[in-house]
C-alpha positions as CSV (number, residue, x, y, z in Angstrom):
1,X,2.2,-23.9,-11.1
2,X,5.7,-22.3,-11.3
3,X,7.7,-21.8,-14.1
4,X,10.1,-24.4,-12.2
5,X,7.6,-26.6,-12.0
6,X,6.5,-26.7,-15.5
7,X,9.9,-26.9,-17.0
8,X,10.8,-30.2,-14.5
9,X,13.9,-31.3,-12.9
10,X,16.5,-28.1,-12.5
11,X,19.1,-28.5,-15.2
12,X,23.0,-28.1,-14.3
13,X,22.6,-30.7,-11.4
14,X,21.6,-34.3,-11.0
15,X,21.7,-34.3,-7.1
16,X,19.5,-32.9,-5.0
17,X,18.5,-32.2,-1.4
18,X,14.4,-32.6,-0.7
19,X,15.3,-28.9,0.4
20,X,16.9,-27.5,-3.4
21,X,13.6,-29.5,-5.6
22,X,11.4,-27.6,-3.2
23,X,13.6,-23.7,-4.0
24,X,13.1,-24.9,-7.3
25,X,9.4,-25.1,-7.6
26,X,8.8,-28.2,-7.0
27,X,5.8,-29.1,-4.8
28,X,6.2,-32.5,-2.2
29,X,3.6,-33.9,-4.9
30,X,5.8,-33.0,-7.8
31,X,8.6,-35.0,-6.5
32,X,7.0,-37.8,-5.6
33,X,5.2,-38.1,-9.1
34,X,9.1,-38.0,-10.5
35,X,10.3,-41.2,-8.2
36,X,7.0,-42.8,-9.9
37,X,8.0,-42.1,-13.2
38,X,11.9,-42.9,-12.9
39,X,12.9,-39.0,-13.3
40,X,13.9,-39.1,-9.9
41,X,15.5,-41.8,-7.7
42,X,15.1,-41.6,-3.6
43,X,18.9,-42.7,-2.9
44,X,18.1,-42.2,1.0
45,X,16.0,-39.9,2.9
46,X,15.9,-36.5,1.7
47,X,18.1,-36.7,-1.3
48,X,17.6,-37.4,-4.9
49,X,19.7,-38.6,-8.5
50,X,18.6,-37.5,-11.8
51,X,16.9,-40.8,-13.0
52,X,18.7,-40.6,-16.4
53,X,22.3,-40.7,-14.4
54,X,21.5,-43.4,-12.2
55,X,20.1,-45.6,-15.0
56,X,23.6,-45.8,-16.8
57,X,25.8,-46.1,-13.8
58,X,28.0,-49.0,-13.4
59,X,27.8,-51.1,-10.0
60,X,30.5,-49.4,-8.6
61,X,29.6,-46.0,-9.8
62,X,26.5,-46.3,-7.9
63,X,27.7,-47.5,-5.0
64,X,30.5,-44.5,-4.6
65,X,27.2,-42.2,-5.5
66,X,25.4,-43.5,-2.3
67,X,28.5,-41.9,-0.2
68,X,27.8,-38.5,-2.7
69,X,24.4,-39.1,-1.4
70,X,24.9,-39.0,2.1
71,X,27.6,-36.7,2.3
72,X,25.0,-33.9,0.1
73,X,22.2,-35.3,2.2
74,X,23.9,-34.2,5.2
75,X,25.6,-31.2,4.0
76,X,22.9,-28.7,6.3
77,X,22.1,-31.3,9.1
78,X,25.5,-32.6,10.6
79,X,28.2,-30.8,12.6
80,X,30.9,-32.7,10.8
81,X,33.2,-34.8,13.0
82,X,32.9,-38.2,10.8
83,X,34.9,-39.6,8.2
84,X,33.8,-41.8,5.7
85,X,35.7,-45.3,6.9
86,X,35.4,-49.0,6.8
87,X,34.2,-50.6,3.6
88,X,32.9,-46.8,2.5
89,X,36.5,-46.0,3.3
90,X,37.4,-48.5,0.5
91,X,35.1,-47.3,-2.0
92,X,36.1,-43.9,-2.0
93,X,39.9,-45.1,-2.0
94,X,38.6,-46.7,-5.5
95,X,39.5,-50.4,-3.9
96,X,37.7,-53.3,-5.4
97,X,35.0,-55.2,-2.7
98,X,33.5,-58.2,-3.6
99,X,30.1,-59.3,-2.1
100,X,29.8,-56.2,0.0
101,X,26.6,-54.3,0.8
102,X,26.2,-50.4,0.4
103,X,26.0,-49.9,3.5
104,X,27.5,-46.3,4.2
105,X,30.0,-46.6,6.9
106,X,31.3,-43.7,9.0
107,X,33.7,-43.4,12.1
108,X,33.5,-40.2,14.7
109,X,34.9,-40.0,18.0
110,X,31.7,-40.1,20.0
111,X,28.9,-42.2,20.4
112,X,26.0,-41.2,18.1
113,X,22.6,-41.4,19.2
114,X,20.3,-43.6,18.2
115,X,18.3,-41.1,15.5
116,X,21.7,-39.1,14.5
117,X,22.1,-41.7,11.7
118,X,20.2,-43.3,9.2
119,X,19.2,-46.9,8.8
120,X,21.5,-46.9,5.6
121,X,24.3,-45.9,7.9
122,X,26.4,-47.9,10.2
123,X,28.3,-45.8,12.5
124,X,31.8,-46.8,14.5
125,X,33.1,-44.7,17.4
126,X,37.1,-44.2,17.8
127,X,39.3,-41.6,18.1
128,X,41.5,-41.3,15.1
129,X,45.3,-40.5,14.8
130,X,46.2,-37.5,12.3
131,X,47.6,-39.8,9.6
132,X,45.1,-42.1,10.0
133,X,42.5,-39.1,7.7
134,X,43.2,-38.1,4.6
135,X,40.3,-36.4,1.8
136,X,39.2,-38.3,-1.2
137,X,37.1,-36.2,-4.0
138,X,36.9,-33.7,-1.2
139,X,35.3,-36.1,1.5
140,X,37.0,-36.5,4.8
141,X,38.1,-40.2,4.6
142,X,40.3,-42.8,6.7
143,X,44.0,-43.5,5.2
144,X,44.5,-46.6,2.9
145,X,46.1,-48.5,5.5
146,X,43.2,-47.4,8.1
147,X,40.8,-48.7,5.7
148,X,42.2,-51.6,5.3
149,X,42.7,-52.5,8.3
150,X,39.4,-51.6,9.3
151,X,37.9,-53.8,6.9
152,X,39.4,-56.8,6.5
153,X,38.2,-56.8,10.5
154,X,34.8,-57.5,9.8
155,X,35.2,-59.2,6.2
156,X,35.6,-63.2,5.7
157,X,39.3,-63.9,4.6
158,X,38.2,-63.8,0.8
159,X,36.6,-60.3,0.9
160,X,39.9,-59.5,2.3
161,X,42.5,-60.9,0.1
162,X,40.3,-59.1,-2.8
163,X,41.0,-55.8,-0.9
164,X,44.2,-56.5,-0.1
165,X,45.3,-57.4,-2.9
166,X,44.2,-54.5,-4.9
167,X,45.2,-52.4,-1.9
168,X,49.0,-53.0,-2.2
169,X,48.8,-52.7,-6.1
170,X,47.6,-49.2,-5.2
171,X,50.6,-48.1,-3.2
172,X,49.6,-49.6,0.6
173,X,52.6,-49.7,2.9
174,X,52.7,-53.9,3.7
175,X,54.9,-53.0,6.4
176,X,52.9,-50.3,8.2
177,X,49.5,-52.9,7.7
178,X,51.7,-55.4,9.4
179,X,52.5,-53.2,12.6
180,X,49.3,-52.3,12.5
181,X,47.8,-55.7,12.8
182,X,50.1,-56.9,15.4
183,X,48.7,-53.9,17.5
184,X,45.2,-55.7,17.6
185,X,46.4,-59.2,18.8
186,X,42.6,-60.4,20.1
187,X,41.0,-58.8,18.3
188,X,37.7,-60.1,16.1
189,X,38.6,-60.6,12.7
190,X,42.4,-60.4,13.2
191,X,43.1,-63.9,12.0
192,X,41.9,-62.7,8.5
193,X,43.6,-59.5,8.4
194,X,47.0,-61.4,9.4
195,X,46.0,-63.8,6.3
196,X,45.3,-61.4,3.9
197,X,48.3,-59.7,4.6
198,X,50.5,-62.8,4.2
199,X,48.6,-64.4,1.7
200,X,48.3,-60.9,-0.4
201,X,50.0,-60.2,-3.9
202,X,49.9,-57.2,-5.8
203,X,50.0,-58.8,-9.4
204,X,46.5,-59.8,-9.2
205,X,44.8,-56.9,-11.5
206,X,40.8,-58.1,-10.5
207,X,38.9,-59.7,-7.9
208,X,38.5,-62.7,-9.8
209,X,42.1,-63.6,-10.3
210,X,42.6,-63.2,-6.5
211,X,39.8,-65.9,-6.2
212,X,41.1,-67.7,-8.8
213,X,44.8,-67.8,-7.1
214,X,42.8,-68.5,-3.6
215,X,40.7,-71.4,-4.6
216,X,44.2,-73.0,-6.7
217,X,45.5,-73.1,-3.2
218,X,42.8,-74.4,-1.0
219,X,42.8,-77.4,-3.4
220,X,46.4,-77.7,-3.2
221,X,47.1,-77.3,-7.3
222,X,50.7,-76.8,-7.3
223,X,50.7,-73.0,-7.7
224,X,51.3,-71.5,-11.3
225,X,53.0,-68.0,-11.7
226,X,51.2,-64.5,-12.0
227,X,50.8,-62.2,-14.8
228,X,53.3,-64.1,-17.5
229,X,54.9,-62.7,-20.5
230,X,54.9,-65.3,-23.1
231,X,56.2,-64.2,-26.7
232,X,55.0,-65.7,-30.3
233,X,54.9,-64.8,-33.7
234,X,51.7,-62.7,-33.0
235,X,53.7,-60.4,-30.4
236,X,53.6,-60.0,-26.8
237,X,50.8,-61.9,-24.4
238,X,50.6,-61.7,-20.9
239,X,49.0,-64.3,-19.2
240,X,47.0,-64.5,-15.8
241,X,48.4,-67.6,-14.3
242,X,50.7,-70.0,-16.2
243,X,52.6,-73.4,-15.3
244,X,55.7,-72.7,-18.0
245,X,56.9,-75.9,-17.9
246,X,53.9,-77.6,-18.7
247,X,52.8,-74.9,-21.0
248,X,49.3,-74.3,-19.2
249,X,47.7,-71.4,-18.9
250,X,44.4,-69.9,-17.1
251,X,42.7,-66.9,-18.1
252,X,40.6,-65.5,-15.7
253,X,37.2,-64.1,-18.6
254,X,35.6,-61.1,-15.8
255,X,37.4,-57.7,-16.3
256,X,34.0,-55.8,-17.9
257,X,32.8,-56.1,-13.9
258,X,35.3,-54.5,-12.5
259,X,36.9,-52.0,-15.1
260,X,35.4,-49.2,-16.8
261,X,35.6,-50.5,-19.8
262,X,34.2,-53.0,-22.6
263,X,36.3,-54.6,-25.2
264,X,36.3,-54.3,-28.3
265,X,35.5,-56.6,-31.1
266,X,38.9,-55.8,-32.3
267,X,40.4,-56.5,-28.9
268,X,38.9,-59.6,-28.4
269,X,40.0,-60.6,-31.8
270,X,43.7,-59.6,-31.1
271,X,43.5,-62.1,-28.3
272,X,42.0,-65.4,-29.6
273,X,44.6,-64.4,-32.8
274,X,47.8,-64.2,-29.8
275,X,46.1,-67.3,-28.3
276,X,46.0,-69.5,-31.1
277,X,49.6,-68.7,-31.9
278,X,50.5,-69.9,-28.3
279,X,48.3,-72.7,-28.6
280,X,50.5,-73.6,-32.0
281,X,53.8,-73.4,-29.7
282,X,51.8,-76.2,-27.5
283,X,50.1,-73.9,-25.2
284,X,46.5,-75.0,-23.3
285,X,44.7,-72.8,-22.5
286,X,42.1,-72.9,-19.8
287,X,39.5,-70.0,-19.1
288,X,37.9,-69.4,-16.3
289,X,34.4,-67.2,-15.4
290,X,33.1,-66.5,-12.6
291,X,30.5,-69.1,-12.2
292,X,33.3,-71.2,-12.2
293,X,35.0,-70.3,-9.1
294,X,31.6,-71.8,-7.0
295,X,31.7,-75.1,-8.8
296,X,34.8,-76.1,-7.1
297,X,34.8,-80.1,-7.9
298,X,35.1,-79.0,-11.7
299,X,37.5,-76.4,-11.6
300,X,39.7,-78.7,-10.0
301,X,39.4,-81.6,-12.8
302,X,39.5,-79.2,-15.2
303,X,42.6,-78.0,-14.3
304,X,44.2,-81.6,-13.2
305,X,43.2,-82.8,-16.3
306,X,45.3,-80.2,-18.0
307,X,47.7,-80.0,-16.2
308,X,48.4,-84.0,-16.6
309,X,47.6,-84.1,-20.0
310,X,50.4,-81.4,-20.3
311,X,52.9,-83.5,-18.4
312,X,52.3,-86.0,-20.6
313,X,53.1,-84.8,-24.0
């Protein structure tokens, strides 16, 4: 047994090629011991993560590591000619998705064959425009605009207006999406592109208050405004949704998902302290999680009933 070998994983990386553990001293046997044990995890043929790395990887972290993957997986084996597009596209643009596979998604002017690709890779064939590529971390990438675009034509109408909205919050052209859906009148999944787009407001800072804005209208609750500053003796709070003139608010409670970071005890203390001071002003407050957006008949009652009990005091 090497020296390689005996010493383990090779230290400085935490992604490897089947190719780089075997330079390293590490036997097919070797390798497949470490998926057993967890120092190693298979992300897709022929490439490996440090099992430490992957184990404390958020959801999204993981699934912008399975582009990594592919794109170090295929570093010796492809010609090039592909960009990462579609709902990869998205992920690399740092876009939220919500209730999207992993898929890895790539574009390339010609028809690949059958074998070219692997099962964990769907491939589309165009021909791309110059402005239509940029590079993201170093990886050849469709635009924002392209992306979106792209997406929202094979996601339901929710999946879009999540995109969409965070897409625009991150400096997508409105106008230049709205030429570019008129240019695929017919199309499959133009209806919700044309929705999103119309439908779309940068204000909302997570998926879940883009859901939470969506399912207010489709049950026809008068529509509250966005992202409210309200002042009180405890300072400054800004408020998701709020119907001012009946002094109702709703708090959307689902930002650890989505952001890279957890609050702390002291935070979350801050905030019930701001709360109670806007509840002592006649504030109500209701808050929202996400199991709440699929029970539909009680989020609706919920918020009726405040908003009536509201109107009259």
């Amino acid at each position: 047994m090497s020296n390689a070998s005996r010493r383990g994983l090779p230290v400085g990386v935490d992604l490897w090629r089947t190719e780089e553990l075997l330079e390293a001293g590490l036997n097919s046997r070797a390798i497949a011991a470490s998926v057993r044990s967890g120092a190693l995890v298979r992300l897709r043929r022929g490439c490996y993560i440090r099992g430490t790395i992957w184990a404390r990887q958020k959801p999204w972290v993981r699934s912008r590591q399975l582009i990594a993957a592919h794109a170090h997986g295929t570093l010796t084996t492809s010609a090039g000619g592909f960009v990462y597009s579609h709902t990869s596209g998205a992920r690399l643009h740092g876009l939220f998705l919500w209730d999207v596979d992993d898929l890895v998604h790539v574009t390339q002017q010609t028809c690949p064959s059958r074998i070219s690709h692997g099962k964990d890779v769907v491939a589309h064939t165009r021909v791309l425009d110059a402005g239509d590529v940029t590079f993201v971390d170093g990886l050849p990438c469709t635009s924002l605009e392209r992306t979106v675009v792209d997406c929202c034509l094979m996601l339901s109408y929710r999946q879009s207006l999540v995109l969409m909205d965070h897409a625009l919050r991150r400096g997508a052209d409105v106008e230049k999406l709205r030429k570019m859906c008129s240019a695929l009148t017919g199309r499959n999944g133009v209806v919700a592109l044309r929705r999103a787009i119309e439908d779309s407001d940068s204000r909302s800072e997570s998926p879940g208050e883009t859901l939470s804005r969506e399912l207010l209208h489709r049950l026809c609750i008068e529509s509250p405004e966005l992202q409210v500053v309200i002042w009180s003796v405890e300072g400054q709070h800004r408020l998701d949704f709020a119907w001012r003139d009946k002094k109702v608010a709703l708090e959307f409670d689902g930002r650890v998902k989505y952001f890279d970071f957890q609050p702390t005890d002291e935070a979350i203390f801050a905030e019930r302290q701001r709360e109670k001071a806007l509840m002592a002003l006649g504030w109500t407050f209701i808050r929202v999680e996400w199991k709440h957006l699929f029970r539909e008949q009680e989020f609706k009652m919920t918020v009726l009933q405040a908003l009536k009990k509201q109107s009259a005091a």
